[in-house]
C-alpha positions as CSV (number, residue, x, y, z in Angstrom):
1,X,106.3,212.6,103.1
2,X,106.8,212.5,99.6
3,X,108.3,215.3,97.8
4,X,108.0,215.3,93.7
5,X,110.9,216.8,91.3
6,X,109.1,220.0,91.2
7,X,109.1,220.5,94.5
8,X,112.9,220.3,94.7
9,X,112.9,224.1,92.6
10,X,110.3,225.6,94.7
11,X,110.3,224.4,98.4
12,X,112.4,226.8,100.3
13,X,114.5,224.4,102.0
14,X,115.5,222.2,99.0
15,X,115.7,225.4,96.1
16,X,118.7,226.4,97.6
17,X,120.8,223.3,98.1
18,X,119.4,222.5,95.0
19,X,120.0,225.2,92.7
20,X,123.2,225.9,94.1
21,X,124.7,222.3,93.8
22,X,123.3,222.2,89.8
23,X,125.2,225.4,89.4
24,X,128.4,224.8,91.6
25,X,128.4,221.0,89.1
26,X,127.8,222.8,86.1
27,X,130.8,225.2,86.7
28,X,133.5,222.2,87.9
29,X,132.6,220.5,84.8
30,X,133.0,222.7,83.0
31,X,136.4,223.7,83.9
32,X,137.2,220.3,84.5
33,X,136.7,219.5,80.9
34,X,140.1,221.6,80.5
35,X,141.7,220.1,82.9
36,X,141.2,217.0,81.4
37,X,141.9,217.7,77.7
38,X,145.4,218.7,79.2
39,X,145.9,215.4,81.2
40,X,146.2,217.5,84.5
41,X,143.8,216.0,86.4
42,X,145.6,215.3,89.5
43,X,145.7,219.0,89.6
44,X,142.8,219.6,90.6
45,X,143.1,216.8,93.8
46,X,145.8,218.9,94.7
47,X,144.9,222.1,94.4
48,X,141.1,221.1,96.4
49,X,143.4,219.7,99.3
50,X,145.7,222.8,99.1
51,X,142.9,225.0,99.9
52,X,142.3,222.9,103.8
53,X,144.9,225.0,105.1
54,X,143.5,228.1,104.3
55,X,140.5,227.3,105.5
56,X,141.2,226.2,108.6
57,X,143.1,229.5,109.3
58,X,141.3,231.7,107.9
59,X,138.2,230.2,110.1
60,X,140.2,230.8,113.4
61,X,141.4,234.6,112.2
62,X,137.2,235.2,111.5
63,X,135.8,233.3,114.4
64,X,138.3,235.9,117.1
65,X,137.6,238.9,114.5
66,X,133.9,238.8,113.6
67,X,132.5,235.7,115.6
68,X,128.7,236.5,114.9
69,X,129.2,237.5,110.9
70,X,128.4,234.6,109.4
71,X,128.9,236.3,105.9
72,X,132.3,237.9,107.0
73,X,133.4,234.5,107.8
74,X,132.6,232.9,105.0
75,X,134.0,235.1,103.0
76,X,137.3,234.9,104.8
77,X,137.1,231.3,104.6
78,X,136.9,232.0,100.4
79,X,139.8,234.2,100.6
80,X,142.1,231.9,102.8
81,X,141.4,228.7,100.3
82,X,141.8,230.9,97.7
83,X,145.3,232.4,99.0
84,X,146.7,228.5,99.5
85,X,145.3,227.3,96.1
86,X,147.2,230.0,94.6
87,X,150.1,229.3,96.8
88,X,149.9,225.4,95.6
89,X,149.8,226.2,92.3
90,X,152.9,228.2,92.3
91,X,154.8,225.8,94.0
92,X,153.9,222.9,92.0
93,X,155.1,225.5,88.8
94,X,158.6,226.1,90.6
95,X,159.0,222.7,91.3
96,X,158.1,221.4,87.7
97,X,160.4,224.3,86.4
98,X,163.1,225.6,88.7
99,X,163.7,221.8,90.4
100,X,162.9,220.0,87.3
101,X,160.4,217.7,89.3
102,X,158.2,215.3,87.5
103,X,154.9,216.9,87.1
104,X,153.0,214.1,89.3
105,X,156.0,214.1,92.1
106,X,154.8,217.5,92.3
107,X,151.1,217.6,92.4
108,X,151.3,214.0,94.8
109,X,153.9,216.7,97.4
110,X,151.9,219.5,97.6
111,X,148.8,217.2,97.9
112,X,150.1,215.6,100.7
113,X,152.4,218.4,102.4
114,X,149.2,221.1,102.4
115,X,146.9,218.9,103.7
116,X,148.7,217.5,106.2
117,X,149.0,221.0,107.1
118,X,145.7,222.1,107.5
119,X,145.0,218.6,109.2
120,X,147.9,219.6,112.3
121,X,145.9,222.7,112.3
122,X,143.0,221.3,112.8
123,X,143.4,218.8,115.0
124,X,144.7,221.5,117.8
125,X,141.6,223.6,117.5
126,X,140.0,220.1,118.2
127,X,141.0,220.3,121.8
128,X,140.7,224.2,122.3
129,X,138.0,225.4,120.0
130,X,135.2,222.4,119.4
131,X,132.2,224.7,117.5
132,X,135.6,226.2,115.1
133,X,136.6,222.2,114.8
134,X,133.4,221.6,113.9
135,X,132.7,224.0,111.3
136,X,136.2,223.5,109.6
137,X,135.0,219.5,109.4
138,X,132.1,221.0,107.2
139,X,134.7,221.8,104.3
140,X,135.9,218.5,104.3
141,X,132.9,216.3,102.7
142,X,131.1,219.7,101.9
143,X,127.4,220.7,103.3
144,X,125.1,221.3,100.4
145,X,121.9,221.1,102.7
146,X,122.5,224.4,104.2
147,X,122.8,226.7,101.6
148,X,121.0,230.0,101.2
149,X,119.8,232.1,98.5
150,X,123.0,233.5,98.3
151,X,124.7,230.7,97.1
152,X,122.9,230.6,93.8
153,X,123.9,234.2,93.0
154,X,127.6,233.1,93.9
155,X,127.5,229.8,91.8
156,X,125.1,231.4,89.3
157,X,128.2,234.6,88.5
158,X,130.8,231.6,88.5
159,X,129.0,229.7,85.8
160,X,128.1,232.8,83.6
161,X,131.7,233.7,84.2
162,X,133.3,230.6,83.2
163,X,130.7,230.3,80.3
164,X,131.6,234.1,78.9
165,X,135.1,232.9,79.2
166,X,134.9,229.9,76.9
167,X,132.2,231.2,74.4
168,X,134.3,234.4,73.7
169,X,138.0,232.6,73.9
170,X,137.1,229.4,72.4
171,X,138.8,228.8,69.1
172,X,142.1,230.5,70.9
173,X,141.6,227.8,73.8
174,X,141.2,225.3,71.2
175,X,144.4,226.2,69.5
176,X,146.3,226.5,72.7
177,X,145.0,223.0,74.2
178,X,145.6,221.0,70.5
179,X,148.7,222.9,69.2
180,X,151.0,224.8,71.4
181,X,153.8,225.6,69.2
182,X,151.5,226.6,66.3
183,X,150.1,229.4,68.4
184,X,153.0,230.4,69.7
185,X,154.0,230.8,66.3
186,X,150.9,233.3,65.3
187,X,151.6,235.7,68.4
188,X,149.2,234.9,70.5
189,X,149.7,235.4,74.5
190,X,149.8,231.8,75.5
191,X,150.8,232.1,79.3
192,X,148.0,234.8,79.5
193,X,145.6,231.9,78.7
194,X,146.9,229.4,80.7
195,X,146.5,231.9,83.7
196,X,142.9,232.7,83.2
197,X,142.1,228.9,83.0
198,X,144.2,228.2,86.2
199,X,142.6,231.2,87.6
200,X,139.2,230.2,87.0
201,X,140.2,226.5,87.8
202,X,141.3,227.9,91.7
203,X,138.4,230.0,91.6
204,X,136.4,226.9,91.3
205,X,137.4,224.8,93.3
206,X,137.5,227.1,96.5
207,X,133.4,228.1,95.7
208,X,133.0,224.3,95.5
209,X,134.2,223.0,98.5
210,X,131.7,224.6,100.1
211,X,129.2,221.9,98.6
212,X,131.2,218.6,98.0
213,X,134.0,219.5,100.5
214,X,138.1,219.6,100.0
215,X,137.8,215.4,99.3
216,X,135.4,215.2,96.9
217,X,135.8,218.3,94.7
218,X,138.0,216.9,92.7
219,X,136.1,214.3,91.5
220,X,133.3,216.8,90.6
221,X,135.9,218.1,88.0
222,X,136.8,215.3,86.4
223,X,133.9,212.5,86.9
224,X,131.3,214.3,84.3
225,X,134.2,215.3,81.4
226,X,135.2,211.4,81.7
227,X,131.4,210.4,81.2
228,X,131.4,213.1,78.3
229,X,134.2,211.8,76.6
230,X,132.9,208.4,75.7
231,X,130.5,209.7,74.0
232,X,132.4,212.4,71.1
233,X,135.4,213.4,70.0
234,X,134.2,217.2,69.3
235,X,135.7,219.9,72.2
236,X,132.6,221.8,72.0
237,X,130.2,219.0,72.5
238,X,132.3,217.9,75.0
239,X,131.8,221.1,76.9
240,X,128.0,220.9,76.7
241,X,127.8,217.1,77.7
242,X,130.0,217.6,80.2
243,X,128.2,220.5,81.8
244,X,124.8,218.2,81.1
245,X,126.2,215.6,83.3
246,X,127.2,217.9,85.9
247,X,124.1,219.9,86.6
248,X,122.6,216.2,86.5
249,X,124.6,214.9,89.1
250,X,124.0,218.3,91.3
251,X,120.1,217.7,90.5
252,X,120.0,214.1,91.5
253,X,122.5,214.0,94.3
254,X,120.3,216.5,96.2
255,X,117.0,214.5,95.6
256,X,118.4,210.9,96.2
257,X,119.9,212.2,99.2
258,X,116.1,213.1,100.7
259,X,114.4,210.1,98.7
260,X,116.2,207.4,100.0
261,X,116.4,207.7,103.2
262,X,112.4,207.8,102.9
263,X,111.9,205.1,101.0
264,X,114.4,203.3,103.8
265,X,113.5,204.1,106.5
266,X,111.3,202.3,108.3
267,X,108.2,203.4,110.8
268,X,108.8,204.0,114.5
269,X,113.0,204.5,113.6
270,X,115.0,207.2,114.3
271,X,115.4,209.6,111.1
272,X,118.4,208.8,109.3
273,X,120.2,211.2,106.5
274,X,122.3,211.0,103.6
275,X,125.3,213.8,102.8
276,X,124.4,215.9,99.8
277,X,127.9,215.8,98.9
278,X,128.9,212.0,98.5
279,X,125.6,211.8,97.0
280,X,125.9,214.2,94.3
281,X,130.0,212.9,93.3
282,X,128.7,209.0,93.6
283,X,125.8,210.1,91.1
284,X,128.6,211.8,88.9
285,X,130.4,208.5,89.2
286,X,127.4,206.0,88.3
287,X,127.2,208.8,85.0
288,X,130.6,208.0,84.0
289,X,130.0,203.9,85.0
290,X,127.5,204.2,82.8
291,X,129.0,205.6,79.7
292,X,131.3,203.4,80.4
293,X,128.9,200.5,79.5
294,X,126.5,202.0,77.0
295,X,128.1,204.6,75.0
296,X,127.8,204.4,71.5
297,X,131.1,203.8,69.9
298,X,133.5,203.5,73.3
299,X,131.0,201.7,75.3
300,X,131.8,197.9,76.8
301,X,128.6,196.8,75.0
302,X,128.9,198.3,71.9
303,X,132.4,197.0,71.8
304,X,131.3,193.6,72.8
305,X,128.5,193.6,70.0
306,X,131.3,194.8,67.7
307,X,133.5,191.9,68.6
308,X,130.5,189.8,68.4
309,X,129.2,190.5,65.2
310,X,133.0,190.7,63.6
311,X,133.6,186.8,65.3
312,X,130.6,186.2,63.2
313,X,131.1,187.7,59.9
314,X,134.4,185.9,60.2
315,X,132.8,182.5,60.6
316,X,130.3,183.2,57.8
317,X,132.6,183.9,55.2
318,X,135.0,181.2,56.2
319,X,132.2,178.7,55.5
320,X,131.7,180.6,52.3
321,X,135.4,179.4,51.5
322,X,134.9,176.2,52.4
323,X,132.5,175.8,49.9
324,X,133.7,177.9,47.5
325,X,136.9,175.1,47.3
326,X,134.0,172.9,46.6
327,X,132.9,174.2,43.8
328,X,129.3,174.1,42.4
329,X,127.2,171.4,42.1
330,X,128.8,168.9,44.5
331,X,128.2,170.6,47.7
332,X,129.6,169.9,51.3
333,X,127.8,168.0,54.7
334,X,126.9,170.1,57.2
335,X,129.5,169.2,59.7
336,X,132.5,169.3,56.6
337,X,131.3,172.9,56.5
338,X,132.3,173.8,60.2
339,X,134.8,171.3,60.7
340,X,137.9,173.7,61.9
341,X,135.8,176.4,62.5
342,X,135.6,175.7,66.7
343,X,132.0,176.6,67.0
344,X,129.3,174.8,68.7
345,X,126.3,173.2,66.9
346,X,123.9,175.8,68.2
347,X,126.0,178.7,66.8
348,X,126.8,176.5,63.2
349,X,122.4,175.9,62.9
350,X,122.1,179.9,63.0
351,X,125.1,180.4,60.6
352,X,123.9,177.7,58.2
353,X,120.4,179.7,58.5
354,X,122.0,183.1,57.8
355,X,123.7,181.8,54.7
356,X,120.7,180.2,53.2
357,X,118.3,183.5,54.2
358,X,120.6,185.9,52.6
359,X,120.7,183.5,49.4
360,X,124.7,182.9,49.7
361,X,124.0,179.0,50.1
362,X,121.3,176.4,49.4
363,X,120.3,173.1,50.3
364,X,120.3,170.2,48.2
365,X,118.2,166.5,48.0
366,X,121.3,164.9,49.1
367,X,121.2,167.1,52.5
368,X,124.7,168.3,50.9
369,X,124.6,172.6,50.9
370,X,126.3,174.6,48.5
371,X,127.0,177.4,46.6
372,X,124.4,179.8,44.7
373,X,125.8,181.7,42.0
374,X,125.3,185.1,44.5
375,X,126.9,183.5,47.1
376,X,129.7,181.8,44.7
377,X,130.3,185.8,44.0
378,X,131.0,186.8,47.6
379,X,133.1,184.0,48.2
380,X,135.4,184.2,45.3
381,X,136.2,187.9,46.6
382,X,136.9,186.7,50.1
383,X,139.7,184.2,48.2
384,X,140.6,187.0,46.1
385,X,141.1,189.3,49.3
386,X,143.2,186.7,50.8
387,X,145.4,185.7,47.7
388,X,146.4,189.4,47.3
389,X,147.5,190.2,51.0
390,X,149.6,187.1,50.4
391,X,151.4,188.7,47.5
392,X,151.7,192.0,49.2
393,X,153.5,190.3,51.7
394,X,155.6,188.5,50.0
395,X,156.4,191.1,47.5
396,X,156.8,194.4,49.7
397,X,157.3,193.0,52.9
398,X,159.6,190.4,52.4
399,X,157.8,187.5,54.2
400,X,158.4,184.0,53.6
401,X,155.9,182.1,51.5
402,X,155.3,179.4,54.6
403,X,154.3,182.3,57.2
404,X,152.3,184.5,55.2
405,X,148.5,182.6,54.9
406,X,147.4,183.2,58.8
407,X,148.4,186.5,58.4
408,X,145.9,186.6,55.4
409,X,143.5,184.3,57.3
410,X,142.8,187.1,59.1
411,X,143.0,190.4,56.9
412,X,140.8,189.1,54.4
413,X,137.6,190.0,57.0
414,X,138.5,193.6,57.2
415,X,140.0,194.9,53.1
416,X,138.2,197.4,52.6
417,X,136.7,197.8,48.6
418,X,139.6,200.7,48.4
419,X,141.9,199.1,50.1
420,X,141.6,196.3,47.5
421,X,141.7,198.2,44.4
422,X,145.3,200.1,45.8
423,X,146.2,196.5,46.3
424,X,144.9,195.6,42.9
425,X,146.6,199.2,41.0
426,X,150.0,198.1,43.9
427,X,150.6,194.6,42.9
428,X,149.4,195.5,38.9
429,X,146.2,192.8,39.1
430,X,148.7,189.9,39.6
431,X,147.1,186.5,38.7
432,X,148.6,183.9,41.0
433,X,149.0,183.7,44.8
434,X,152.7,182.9,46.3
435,X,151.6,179.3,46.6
436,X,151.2,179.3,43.1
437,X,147.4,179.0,43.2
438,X,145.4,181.1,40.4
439,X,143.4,184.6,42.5
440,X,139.7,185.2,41.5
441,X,139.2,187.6,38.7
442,X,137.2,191.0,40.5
443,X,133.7,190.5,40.5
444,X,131.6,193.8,40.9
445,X,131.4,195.3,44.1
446,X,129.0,193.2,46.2
């Protein structure tokens, strides 16, 4: 059977899981965002772990109390993670303040120490209650598949909750997250912040492990503000990218947890199934891969056509020198040009083309190439760039004549048209180079 996007809204088994897991991701990014901007992100691993503990005994005190309330349980189960993710948190804040305890030695010991905990727990009720071991295993890698109706009110309040919180406290969580001291300084009630966010953080994270589970939930926090972050530096865009990515991830995890198994399995095979919960945090993660990779500014492509391009430019204006020490009207051979230049011949042909298309160089009937008077213009200002680091360095910065040019060599690619006329207005339009070699006159700005 095939089952289209739409369907994934409207069929009444899928709406739920569905809807739910889009809301549950778009709250959890959206508070993960703050966790991130604060470089606390191993606090919400330890806090989601902190929380096994609570479930696991709050389970056992439901399942003798009310053993056929579903509801009652669960909310118990909420309660109990809640209580121990509270607990967590306050002795991660004693430790970091009353014992002085590096802030990771912290998070890494309640981490561990909680859920070990709930794991000793746990594996006792293995041997004496099986269907309570089995439910508690639920909270572990989460159980998106069998949510109700309910959940989407629960997730749905979360978000609109978290959402209210930052549209109407934003510029103050703004001036709290980028300047501490400064706000101190106007009055406002900094710790009172601090505890909503942590509040709505824990709050979070105990609604959430009901769909990704205690081991995962914390990389639904931090996986869609990372993708987010490659691609501005703005907090408010970051918020709404962020939550973009997360309610993408929910969307996605749910349906490629039901497509592929279709698409692999085969006919006549037993019926295979995919967790909603890995699905959805591994989609989250192939988000932030792919930022990663293609993101405008930070990306490992756009970097790499950056580098590119600048390895370029730099080879193109070196062979602008060479014939610029030429002169006009004699020229240079083809290989004098890129003799040094530790290129191959393929990459020379294409630079040789880009110089003669742009009109910097042109061929002559000897075969010899040089100069036009355009590209005579650009070149002088690459000597001139270069001539006038040299006397910066020697006349600020104290450098030795000797060591001074490949230190040029390589500034003279990235002066900037201000930059040179503060170097020009600094060095009072000097007139020869420390080597005693005359500097090009300023030509207008190319």
């Amino acid at each position: 059977m095939n089952y289209s996007l739409f369907d994934f809204f409207t069929d009444p088994v899928f709406r739920a899981p569905t809807i739910g897991s889009m809301l549950m991701c778009l709250a959890s990014s959206l508070i993960g965002v703050l966790v991130f901007i604060r470089r606390r992100s191993l606090l919400g691993e330890a806090l989601s772990h902190a929380t096994y503990p609570g479930v696991v005994i709050s389970l056992v005190i439901m399942s003798l109390y009310f053993p056929d309330s579903e509801e009652k349980a669960a909310l118990g189960i909420l309660i109990g993670a809640f209580a121990f993710a509270f607990l967590g948190l306050f002795v991660i804040h004693q430790m970091e303040t009353k014992l002085r305890v590096k802030s990771d030695a912290a998070l890494c010991f309640v981490l561990s120490s909680f859920f070990g905990l709930g794991i000793l727990i746990a594996s006792r009720i293995q041997i004496t209650h099986v269907s309570w071991y089995k439910k508690i295993q639920l909270f572990l890698y989460g159980q998106s598949a069998t949510m109700t109706d309910i959940h989407i009110l629960i997730y749905g309040a979360l978000s609109l909750l978290i959402i209210a919180f930052l549209l109407l406290l934003f510029r103050s969580i703004k001036a709290i997250y980028f300047d501490v001291d400064f706000t101190k300084s106007l009055g406002m009630r900094v710790n009172f912040f601090e505890n909503m966010i942590f509040l709505l953080l824990v709050l979070a994270i105990c609604i959430g492990i009901r769909s990704v589970g205690v081991v995962l939930m914390s990389g639904m926090l931090i996986a869609p503000a990372i993708g987010a972050r490659q691609y501005t530096h703005k907090l408010s865009l970051l918020f709404v990218l962020s939550g973009f990515f997360g309610m993408f991830s929910g969307f996605f995890g749910n349906y490629l947890s039901v497509f592929i198994p279709l698409v692999l399995q085969k006919e006549g095979e037993k019926t295979f199934s995919l967790p909603t919960g890995p699905m959805i945090l591994l989609f989250a993660a192939f988000i932030c891969a792919l930022s990663f990779l293609v993101a405008p500014h930070t990306g490992l492509l756009s970097r790499s056509m950056r580098i590119i391009q600048f390895r370029r430019k730099c080879v193109v204006e070196n062979a602008l020198k060479t014939l610029w020490k030429k002169g006009i009207g004699e020229g240079a051979k083809k290989q004098a040009i890129f003799d040094g230049l530790k290129i191959t011949r393929i990459s020379s042909f294409f630079v040789l083309l880009k110089l003669v298309r742009q009109g910097w160089v042109e061929k002559l009937p000897s075969k010899n190439y040089q100069l036009t008077p355009f590209g005579f213009e650009y070149a002088s200002r690459i000597v001139r760039l270069h001539r006038l680091w040299e006397v910066y360095l020697v006349s600020y910065l104290g450098q030795k004549v000797e060591k001074v040019h490949r230190n040029a060599e390589e500034m003279e690619h990235i002066i900037t048209p201000e930059l040179e006329r503060e170097l020009t207005e600094l060095l009072k339009d000097p007139k020869i180079d420390p080597h005693k070699q005359p500097i090009p006159a300023k030509i207008g700005e190319l």
